[in-house]
C-alpha positions in Angstrom: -40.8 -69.9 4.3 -40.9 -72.4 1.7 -42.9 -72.0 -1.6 -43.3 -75.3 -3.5 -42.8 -75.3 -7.4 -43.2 -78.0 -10.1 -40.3 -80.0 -10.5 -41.5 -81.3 -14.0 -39.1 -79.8 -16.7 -40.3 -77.6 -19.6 -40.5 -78.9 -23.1 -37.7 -78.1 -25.1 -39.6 -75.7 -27.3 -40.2 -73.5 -24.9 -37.2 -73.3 -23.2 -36.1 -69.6 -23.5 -32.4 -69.2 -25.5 -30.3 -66.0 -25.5 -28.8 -67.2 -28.6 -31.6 -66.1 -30.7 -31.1 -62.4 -29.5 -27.5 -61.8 -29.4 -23.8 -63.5 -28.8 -21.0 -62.2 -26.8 -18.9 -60.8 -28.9 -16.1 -60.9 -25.9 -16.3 -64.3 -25.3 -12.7 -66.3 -25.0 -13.6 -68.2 -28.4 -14.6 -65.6 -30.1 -11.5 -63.7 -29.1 -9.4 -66.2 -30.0 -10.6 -67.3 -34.0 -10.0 -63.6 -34.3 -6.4 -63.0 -33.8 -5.5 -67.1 -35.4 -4.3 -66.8 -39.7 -6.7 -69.3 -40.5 -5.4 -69.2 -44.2 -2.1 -70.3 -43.2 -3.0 -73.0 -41.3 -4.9 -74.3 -44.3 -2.3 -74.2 -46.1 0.1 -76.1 -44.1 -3.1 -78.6 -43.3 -4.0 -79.3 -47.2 -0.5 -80.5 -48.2 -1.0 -83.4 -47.1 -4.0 -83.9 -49.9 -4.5 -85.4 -53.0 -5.8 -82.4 -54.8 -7.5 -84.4 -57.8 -8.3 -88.0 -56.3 -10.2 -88.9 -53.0 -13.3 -87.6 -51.5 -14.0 -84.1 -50.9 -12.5 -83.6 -46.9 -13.3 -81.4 -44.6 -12.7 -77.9 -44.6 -9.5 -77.4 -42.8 -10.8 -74.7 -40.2 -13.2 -77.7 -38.7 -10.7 -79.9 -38.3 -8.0 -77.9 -37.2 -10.7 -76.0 -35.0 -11.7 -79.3 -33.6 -7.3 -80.1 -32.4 -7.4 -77.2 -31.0 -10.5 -77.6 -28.7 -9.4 -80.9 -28.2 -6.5 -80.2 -26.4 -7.5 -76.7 -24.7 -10.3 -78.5 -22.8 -8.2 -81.8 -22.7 -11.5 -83.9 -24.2 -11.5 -87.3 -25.6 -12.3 -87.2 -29.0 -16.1 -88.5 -28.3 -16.5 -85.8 -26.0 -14.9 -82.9 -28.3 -17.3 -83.6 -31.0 -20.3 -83.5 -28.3 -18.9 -80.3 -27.0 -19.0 -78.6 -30.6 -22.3 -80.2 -31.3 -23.7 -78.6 -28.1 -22.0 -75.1 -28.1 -23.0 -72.4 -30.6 -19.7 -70.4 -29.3 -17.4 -73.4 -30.4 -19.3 -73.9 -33.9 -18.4 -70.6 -34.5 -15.0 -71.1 -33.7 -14.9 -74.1 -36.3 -16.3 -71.8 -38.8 -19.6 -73.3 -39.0 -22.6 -70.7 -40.6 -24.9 -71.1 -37.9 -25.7 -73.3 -35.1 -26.6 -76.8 -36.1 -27.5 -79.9 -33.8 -25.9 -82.2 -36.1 -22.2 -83.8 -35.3 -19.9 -81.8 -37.6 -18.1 -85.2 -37.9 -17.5 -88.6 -36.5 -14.8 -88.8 -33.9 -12.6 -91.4 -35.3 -11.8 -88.4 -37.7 -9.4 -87.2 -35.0 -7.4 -90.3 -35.4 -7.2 -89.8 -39.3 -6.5 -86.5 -38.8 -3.5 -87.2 -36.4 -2.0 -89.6 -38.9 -2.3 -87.4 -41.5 -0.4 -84.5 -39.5 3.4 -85.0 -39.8 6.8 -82.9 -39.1 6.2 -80.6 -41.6 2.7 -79.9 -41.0 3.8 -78.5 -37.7 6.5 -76.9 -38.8 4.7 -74.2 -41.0 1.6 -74.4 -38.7 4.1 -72.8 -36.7 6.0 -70.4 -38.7 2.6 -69.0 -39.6 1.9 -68.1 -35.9 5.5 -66.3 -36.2 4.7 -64.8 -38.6 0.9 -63.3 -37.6 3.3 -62.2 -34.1 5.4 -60.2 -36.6 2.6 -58.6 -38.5 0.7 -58.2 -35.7 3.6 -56.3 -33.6 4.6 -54.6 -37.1 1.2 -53.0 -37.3 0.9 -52.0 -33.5 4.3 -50.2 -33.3 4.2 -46.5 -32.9 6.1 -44.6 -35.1 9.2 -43.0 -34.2 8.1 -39.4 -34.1 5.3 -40.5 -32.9 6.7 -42.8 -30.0 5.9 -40.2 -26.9 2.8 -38.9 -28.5 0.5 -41.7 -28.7 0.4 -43.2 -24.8 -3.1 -43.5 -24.8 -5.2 -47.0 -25.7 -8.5 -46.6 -27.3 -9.5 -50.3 -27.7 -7.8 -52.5 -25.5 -8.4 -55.3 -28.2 -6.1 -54.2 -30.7 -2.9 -53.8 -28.9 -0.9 -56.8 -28.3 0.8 -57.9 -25.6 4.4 -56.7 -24.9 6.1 -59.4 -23.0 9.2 -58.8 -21.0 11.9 -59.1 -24.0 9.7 -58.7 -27.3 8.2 -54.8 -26.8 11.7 -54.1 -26.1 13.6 -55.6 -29.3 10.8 -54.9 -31.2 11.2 -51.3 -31.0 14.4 -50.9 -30.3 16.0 -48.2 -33.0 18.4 -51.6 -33.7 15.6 -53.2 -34.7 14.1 -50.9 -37.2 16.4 -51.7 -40.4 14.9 -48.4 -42.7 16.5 -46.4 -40.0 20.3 -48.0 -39.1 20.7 -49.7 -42.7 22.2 -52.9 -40.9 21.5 -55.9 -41.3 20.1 -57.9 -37.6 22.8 -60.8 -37.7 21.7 -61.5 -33.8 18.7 -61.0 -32.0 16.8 -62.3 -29.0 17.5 -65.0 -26.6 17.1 -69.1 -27.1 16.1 -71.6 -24.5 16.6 -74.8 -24.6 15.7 -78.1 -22.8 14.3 -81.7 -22.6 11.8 -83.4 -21.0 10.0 -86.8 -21.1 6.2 -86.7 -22.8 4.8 -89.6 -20.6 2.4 -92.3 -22.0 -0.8 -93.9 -20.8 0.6 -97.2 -19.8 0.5 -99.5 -17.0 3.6 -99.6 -14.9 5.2 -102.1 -16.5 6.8 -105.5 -14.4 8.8 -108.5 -15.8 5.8 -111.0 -13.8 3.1 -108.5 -15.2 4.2 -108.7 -18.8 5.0 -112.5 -18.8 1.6 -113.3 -17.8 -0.3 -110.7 -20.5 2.2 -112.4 -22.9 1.3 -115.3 -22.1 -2.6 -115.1 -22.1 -1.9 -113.6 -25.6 -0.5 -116.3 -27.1 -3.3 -118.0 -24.9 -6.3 -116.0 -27.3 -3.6 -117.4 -30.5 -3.8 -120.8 -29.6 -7.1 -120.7 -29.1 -8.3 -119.5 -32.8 -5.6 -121.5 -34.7 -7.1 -124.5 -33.1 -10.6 -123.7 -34.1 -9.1 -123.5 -38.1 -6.7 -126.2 -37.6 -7.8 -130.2 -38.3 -7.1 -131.4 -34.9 -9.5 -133.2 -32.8 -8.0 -132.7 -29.4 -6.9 -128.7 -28.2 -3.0 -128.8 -27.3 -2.5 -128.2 -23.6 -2.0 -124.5 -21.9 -2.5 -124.8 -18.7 -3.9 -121.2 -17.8 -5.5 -122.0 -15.0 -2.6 -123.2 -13.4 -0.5 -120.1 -14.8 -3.4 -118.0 -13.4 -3.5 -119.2 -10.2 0.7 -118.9 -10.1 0.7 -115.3 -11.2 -2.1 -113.9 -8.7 -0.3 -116.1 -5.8 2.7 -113.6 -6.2 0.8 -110.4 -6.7 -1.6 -110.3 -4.3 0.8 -110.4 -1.9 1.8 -106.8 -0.2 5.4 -107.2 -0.2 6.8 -110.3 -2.4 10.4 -111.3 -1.7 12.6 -111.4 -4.5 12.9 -115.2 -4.9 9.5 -115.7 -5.0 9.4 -112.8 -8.0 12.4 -114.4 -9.7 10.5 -118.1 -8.9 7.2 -116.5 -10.4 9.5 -115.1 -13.9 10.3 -118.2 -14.0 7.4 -120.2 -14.4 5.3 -117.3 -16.6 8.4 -117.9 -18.6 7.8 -121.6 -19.6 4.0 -121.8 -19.8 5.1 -118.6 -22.5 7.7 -120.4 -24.3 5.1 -123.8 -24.2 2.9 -121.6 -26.1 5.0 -120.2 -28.3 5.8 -123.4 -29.6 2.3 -124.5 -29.5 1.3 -121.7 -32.2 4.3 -122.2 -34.6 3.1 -125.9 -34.5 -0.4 -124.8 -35.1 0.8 -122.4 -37.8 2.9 -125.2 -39.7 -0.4 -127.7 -39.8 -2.4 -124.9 -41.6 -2.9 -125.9 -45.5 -2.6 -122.7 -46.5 0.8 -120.6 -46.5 -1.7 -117.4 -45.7 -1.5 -116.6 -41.9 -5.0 -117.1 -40.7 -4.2 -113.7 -38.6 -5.2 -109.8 -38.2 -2.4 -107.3 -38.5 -3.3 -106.3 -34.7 -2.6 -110.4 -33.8 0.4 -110.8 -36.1 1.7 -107.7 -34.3 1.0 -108.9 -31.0 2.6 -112.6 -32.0 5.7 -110.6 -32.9 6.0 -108.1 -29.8 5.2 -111.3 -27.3 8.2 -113.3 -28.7 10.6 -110.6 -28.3 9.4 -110.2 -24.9 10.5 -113.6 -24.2 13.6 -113.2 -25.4 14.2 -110.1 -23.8 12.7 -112.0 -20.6 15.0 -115.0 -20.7 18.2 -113.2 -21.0 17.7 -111.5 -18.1 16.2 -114.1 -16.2 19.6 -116.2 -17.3 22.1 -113.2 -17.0 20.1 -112.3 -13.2 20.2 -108.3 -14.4 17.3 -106.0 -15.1 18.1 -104.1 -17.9 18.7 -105.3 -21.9 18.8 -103.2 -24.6 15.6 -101.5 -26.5 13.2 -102.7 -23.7 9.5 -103.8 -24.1 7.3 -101.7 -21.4 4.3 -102.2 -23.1 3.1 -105.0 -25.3 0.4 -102.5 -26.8 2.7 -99.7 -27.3 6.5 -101.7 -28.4 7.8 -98.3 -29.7 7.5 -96.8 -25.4 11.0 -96.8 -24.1 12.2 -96.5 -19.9 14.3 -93.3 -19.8 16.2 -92.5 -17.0 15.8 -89.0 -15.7 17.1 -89.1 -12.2 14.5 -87.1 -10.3 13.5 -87.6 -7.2 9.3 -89.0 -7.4 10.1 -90.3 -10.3 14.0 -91.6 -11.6 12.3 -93.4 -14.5 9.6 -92.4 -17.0 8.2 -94.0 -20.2 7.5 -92.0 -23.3 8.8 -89.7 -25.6 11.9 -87.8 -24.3 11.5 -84.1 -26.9 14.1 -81.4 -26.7 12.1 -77.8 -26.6 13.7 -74.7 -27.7 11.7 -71.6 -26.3 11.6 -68.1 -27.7 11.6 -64.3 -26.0 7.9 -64.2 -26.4 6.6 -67.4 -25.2 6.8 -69.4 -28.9 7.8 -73.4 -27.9 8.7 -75.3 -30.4 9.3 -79.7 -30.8 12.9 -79.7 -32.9 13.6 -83.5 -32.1 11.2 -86.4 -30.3 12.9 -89.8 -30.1 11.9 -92.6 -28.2 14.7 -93.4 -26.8 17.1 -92.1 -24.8 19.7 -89.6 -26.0 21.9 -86.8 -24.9 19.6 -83.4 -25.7 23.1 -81.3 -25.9 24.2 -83.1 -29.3 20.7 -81.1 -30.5 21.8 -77.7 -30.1 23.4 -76.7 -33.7 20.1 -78.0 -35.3 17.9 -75.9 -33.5 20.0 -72.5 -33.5 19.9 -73.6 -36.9 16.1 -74.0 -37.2 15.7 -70.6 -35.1 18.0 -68.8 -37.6 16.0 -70.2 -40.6 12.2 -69.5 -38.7 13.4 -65.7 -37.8 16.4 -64.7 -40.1 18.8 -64.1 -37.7 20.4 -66.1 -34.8 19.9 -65.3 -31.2 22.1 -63.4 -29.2 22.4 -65.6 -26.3 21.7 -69.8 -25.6 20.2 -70.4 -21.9 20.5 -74.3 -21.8 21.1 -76.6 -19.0 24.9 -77.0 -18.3 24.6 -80.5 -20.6 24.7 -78.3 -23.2 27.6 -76.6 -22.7 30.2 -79.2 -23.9 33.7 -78.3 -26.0 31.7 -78.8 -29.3 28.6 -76.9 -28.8 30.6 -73.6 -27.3 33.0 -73.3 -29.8 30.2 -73.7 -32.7 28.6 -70.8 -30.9 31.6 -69.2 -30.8 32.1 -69.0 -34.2 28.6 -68.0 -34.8 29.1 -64.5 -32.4 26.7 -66.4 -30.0 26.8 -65.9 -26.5 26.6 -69.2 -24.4 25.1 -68.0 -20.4 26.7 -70.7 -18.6 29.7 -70.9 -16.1 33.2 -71.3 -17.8 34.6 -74.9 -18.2 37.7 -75.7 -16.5 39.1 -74.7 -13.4 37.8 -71.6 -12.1 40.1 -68.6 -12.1 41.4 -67.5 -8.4 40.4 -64.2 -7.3 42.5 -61.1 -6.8 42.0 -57.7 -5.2 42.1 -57.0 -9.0 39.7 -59.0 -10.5 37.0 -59.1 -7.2 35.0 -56.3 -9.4 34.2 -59.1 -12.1 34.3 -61.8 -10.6 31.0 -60.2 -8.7 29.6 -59.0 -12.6 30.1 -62.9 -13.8 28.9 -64.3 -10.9 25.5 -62.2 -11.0 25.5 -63.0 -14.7 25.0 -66.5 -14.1 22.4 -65.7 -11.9 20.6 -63.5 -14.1 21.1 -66.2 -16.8 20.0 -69.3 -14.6 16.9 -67.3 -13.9 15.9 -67.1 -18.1 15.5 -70.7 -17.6 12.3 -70.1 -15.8 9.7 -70.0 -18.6 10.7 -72.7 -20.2 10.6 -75.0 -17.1 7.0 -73.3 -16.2 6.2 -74.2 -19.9 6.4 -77.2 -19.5 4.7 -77.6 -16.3 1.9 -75.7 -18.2 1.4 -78.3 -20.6 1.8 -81.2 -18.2 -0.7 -80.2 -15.5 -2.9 -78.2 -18.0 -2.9 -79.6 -21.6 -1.9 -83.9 -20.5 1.7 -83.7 -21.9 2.2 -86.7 -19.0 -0.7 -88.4 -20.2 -0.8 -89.1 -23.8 -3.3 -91.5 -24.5 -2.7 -92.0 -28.5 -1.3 -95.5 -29.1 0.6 -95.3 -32.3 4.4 -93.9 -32.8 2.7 -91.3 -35.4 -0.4 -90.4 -33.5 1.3 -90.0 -30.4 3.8 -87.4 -31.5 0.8 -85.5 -33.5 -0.4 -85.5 -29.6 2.4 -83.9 -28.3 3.2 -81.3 -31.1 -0.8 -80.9 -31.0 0.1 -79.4 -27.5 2.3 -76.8 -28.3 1.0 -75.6 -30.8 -2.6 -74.5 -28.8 0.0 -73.1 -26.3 1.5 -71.0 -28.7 -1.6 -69.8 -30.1 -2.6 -68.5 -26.6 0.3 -66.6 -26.6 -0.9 -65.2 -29.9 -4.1 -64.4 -28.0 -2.5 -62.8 -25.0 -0.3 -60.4 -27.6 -3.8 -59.6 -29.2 -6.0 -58.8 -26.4 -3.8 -57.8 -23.7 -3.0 -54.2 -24.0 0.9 -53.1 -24.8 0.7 -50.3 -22.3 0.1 -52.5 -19.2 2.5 -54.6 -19.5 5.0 -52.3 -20.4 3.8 -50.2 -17.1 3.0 -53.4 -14.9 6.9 -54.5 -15.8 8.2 -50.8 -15.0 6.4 -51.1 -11.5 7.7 -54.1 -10.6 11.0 -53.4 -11.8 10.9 -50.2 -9.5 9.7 -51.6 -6.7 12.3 -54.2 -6.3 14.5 -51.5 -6.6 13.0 -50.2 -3.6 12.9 -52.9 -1.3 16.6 -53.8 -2.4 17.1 -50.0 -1.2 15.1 -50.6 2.0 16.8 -53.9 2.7 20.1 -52.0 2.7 18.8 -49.1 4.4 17.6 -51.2 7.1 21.2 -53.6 7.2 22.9 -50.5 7.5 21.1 -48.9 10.6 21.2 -52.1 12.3 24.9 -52.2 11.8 25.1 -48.7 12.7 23.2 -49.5 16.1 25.2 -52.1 17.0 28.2 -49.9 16.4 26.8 -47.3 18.7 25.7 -49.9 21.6 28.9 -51.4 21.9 28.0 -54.9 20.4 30.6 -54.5 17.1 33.7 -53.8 18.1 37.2 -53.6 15.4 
């Protein structure tokens, strides 16, 4: 049976709201303002102001509100400041009063807001999510008589999460300095590694940069002429160039002398037109360059493309020092990373340093390619000076683990889990016992490198940290810190809202039951063995 209704919508008065009755008070926004120290974030947000010149700005828990929704949805920045204009639940979030179907704000805001946030912005935003972890873990500990007493949870909400190493160290008797009166000198674990934040660019080609050079200089030529006092247009020959460049690439599979043929001849139409605009440029009265900041950029970036061009055209090789992918984005480096989809990438390579409880952290982002193990002092260093202590143990790729870097953590009591350098010792019926213990240590340790290889898988697939679409050098590493830090503030969320008990409990029951199907595994090896034994199949 089929009943037949008008299709023709309602007006939008009487379209019935729940928002007028009630809100969820459970919802994942809600949740998540409550548990973030808005005040400290302020704080770290405002110093970047001009406290008695300059308009009024926005209050600092809209704006830093808006980053954060930004990059937890991955939105443009049109469509986060539709989203907040459309959702009561994210006006809340951004500390609005009430709901209001006004734009809190016009989205080229982001950009100035990116530029505004530097280094040390970042840096306290993120001591001040240590620091709410501490307090938060501080005033959720049970009390050491009162340790066994209290096992049950009344409100789920206030207990926070106990991850694998931080309900452990964090009420550990060690720990607790009113009752050992010791000093911590060494606590927790650090991991460290690199990867490659990826821009937005196309993938770049000598023939595919020629020709947007070259129709660059093109669009030059074309609006010096127009101020310029001559009566007949110098000579560019684009069409001809055009027709050159799209005879090479619409071909499937172009042989090498046809690409090095096509370089070639994108490379003189470009240096034709280079000289065409400095000859345009010298007939201009007026010593004042008749050009934008964006063209006078451009008209700078396409010459050194030409250089760079040339000598490896001349010199037949494909690689030249600090070079040009992107004519748009000069600062984008190639770095090498040697993996197997993809040996080369083009971005930002940034060494991470991951803590016990899921905090990441940005200590260096360069564009161009370095060795990450020449960054581990500074960032033991900048753990020691966030926490007040250094960490018991580094867990860092085995590029870390040069001559320099061991015996600095040497001399710091730090433990480095990596294999030995040098030549490995040979085993005797004597030392067979540790030999075993070392060899499962490195396997134990190789394991903690886990999290901070599924962190940044997290914020590639999840948050666009292989897709950063900010074109600046300042904006685009804004982007990328941007992304951390709304990963770390889930991990705030999760040590709110997640109950201490379960995981403690959920981590005991997985912990015994490996233990148990270690024990079966065994159990059943043996009996086979056993039955073979019996049967006649092993003989000694």
């Amino acid at each position: 049976m089929i009943r037949i209704h008008s299709q023709n919508q309602l007006t939008i008065e009487g379209f019935e709201s729940p928002f007028e009755r009630t809100m969820d008070k459970s919802n994942r926004w809600v949740k998540l303002s409550a548990c973030i120290p808005w005040d400290e974030l302020a704080d770290a947000y405002y110093q970047s102001f001009n406290t008695k010149t300059g308009r009024p700005a926005k209050d600092s828990r809209l704006v830093i509100g808006a980053v954060i929704i930004k990059h937890k949805l991955k939105l443009s920045d049109e469509e986060t400041v539709a989203q907040i204009q459309e959702n009561p639940y994210l006006q809340y979030f951004c500390g609005l009063k009430g709901f209001s179907i006004k734009a809190p704000f016009a989205p080229s805001l982001l950009v100035e807001i990116r530029k505004r946030m530097g280094i040390d912005v970042f840096e306290q935003l993120h001591q001040a999510i240590i620091n709410q972890l501490e307090r938060r873990v501080l005033s959720t500990a049970p009390a050491p008589n009162e340790a066994n007493s209290k096992s049950e949870l009344t409100d789920p909400a206030s207990v926070p999460e106990a991850s694998t190493e931080t309900a452990v160290d964090n009420t550990d008797p060690e720990v607790m300095s009113d009752e050992t009166q010791q000093v911590i000198t060494h606590q927790g674990r650090l991991i460290l590694d690199a990867t490659v934040a990826e821009q937005t660019i196309r993938f770049p080609t000598d023939l595919s940069l020629l020709n947007e050079s070259r129709e660059i200089s093109e669009r030059l030529i074309d609006e010096l002429y127009a101020l310029s006092s001559l009566t007949k247009k110098p000579r560019t020959y684009r069409k001809i160039a055009r027709s050159a460049y799209l005879a090479i690439v619409k071909q499937r599979r172009p042989g090498s002398k046809k690409i090095r043929r096509g370089i070639k001849e994108q490379l003189q139409y470009l240096q034709r037109n280079l000289a065409t605009v400095e000859a345009l440029l010298n007939e201009l009265p007026s010593r004042v360059i008749p050009l934008s900041p964006k063209q006078l950029k451009q008209y700078w970036v396409i010459q050194q493309v030409y250089s760079q061009q040339e000598e490896m055209y001349r010199t037949k090789s494909h690689r030249c020092d600090d070079r040009i992918v992107s004519i748009h984005q000069p600062h984008v480096r190639p770095i090498i990373r040697g993996k197997l989809n993809k040996s080369v990438e083009f971005g930002a390579k940034i060494s991470v340093s991951l803590t016990p409880q899921g905090l990441a952290k940005v200590d260096h982002l360069r564009w161009d390619a370095f060795n990450e193990g020449g960054d581990l002092e500074t960032q033991v260093e900048a753990y020691k000076r966030r926490y007040g202590f250094y960490p018991e143990a580094v867990v860092a790729d085995p590029v870390y683990g040069n001559q320099k870097n061991r015996a600095y953590l040497k001399d710091k009591g730090i433990r480095y889990a990596g294999k030995a350098l040098g030549r490995p010792k040979k085993q005797t019926e004597h030392n067979r016992e540790q030999f075993k213990q070392e060899k499962q240590q490195r396997q134990d340790d190789y394991r903690q490198r886990i999290p901070i290889e599924g962190k940044f898988g997290q914020g590639k697939r999840a948050y666009g940290l292989n897709q950063i679409q900010a074109k600046t050098i300042r904006t685009s590493e804004a982007w990328i810190n941007s992304i951390f830090f709304v990963m770390n503030l889930l991990v705030l969320l999760r040590h709110f809202f997640v109950p201490a008990i379960v995981r403690r409990y959920t981590n005991k029951f997985l912990e015994l039951l490996l233990e148990k199907t270690m024990r079966n595994i065994k159990s059943s090896v043996s009996l086979i063995i056993h039955g073979y034994l019996n049967v006649g199949f092993v003989s000694f």
